[in-house]
Every structure is written in C-alpha cells, then in structure tokens.
N, C-alpha and C positions, 0 to 999 in steps of 0.2 A: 820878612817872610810873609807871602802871602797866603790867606787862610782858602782853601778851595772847596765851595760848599756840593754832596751829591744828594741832588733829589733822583728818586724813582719815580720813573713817570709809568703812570697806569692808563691802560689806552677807554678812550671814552665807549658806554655803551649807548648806541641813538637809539631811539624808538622806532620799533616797527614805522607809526605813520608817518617820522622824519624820511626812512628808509623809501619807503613807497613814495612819497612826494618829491622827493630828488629825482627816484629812477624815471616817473614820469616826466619830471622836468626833461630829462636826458634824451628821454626816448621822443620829447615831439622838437629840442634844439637841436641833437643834436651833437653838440657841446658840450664837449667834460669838463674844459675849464671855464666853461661862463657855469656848467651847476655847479661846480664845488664853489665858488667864489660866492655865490649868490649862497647856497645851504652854511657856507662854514664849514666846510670839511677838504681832509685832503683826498687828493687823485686817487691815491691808493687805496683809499678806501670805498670810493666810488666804483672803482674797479673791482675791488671785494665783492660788493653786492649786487654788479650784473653777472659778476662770475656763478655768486648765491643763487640768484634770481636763474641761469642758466642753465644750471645743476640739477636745483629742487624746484624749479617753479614757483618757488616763495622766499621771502626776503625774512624770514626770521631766522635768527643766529644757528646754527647748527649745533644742537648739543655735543661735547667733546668726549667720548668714551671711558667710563673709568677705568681707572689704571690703579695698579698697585694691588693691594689683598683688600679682601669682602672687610666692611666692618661689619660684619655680624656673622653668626655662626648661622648656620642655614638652615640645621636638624636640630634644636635645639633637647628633643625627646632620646635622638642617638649620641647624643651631648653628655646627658646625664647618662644612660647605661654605659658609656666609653669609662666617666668618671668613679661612678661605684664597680667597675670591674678592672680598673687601671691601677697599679701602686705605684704614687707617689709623696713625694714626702714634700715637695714646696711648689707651687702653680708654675713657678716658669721653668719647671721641668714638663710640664702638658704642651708648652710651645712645639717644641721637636715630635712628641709622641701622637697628638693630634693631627699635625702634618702627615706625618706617617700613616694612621689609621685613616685621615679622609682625605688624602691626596690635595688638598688646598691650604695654605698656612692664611694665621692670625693672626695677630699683634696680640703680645701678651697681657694688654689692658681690655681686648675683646674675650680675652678667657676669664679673666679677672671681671666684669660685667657680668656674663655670663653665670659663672659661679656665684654671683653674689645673688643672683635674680632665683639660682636654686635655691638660696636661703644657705649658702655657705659665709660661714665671713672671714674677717682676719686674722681672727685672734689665733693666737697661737696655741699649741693643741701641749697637755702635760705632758712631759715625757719621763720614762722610769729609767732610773738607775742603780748602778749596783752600790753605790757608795751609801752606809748604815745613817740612821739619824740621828743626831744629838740629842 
C-alpha cells in the first residue's frame, strides 16, 4: 500500500517592487509569457496584477474586508452599565443578551476579555443555601 503524502500549498506573497518590475517589463514587451518566465511567476498571476493595476492604479495587494464578528466590544463604558444593570449568573449567558441589547454579536472569549479588563474575574462567587451546618 502506498503511503500518499498532502501538502498545503500557500500562495506566495511578491513585493510590491517585484510587482512593479514585471508589469513594466510587460507593458514595454509586450509578452506575458517571456515576463512570467523571466520573473518566475505564473500567467495567472501576472494577470492578477494588471487586472490590480487596472482597478486601482496601484499594484499593492487589496486588503480583504473583515468578516465574521468585531473582536472587540465597541462601547466599552455601555458595556459596563449593560453589566451592572443585567442579571446574570454565568458570562456565556451575556452572549445572547448582549446581542440583543446591541444588535452586533461577540464571541464569548470577547466578553470574557472585556469583563476581566473591568476587573471582574473567574472565581466563583459563594452561594447560600438552605441546608444547616455541622
């Protein structure tokens, strides 16, 4: 049986002045496969960066928009009054309830951050009971 190895392959980042010295190579050959051959790189990506270049007028990478939830809490002052006016009895109950009150959700390690940065901590809190003492 033969053993079949998977690499992940991660796409290279060039330097803006590799970037710029290819496209000008381009733009006075001509030639997309004498630049790529001469730079080292594939077509595709030669093609990426006049596409860039055509777009934005500049050849640096286009930042990618974040996605997903804030990591961080935004008001951190309406944070706190949410918290001393809120009853709850363990943090990843604030997940749901925070959403609710400020229409944007958190990961419950951004509450837990948050809380701690008030000077809240872990520990657990006494609780009373009815049962007598020995």
């Amino acid at each position: 049986m033969q053993k079949i190895l998977e690499f992940k392959i991660t796409p290279k980042t060039y330097s803006v002045d590799l970037r710029e010295r290819a496209i000008h190579f381009y733009k006075e050959s001509k030639h997309k496969s004498k630049t790529c051959e001469i730079f080292n790189i594939a077509r595709t990506t030669l093609d990426d960066w006049i596409l860039i270049e055509q777009q934005t007028g500049q050849l640096k990478q286009p930042k990618s928009p974040n996605l997903g939830r804030p990591s961080k809490i935004l008001d951190l002052q309406a944070f706190e009054h949410f918290i001393k006016h809120t009853p709850f009895t363990q943090a990843k109950d604030l997940v749901s309830l925070f959403e609710q009150h400020f229409g944007y959700s958190v990961g419950y390690h951004v509450i837990l951050k948050a809380l701690n940065k008030m000077g809240w901590t872990g520990k657990k809190r006494v609780s009373f009971t009815d049962k007598p003492v020995n």
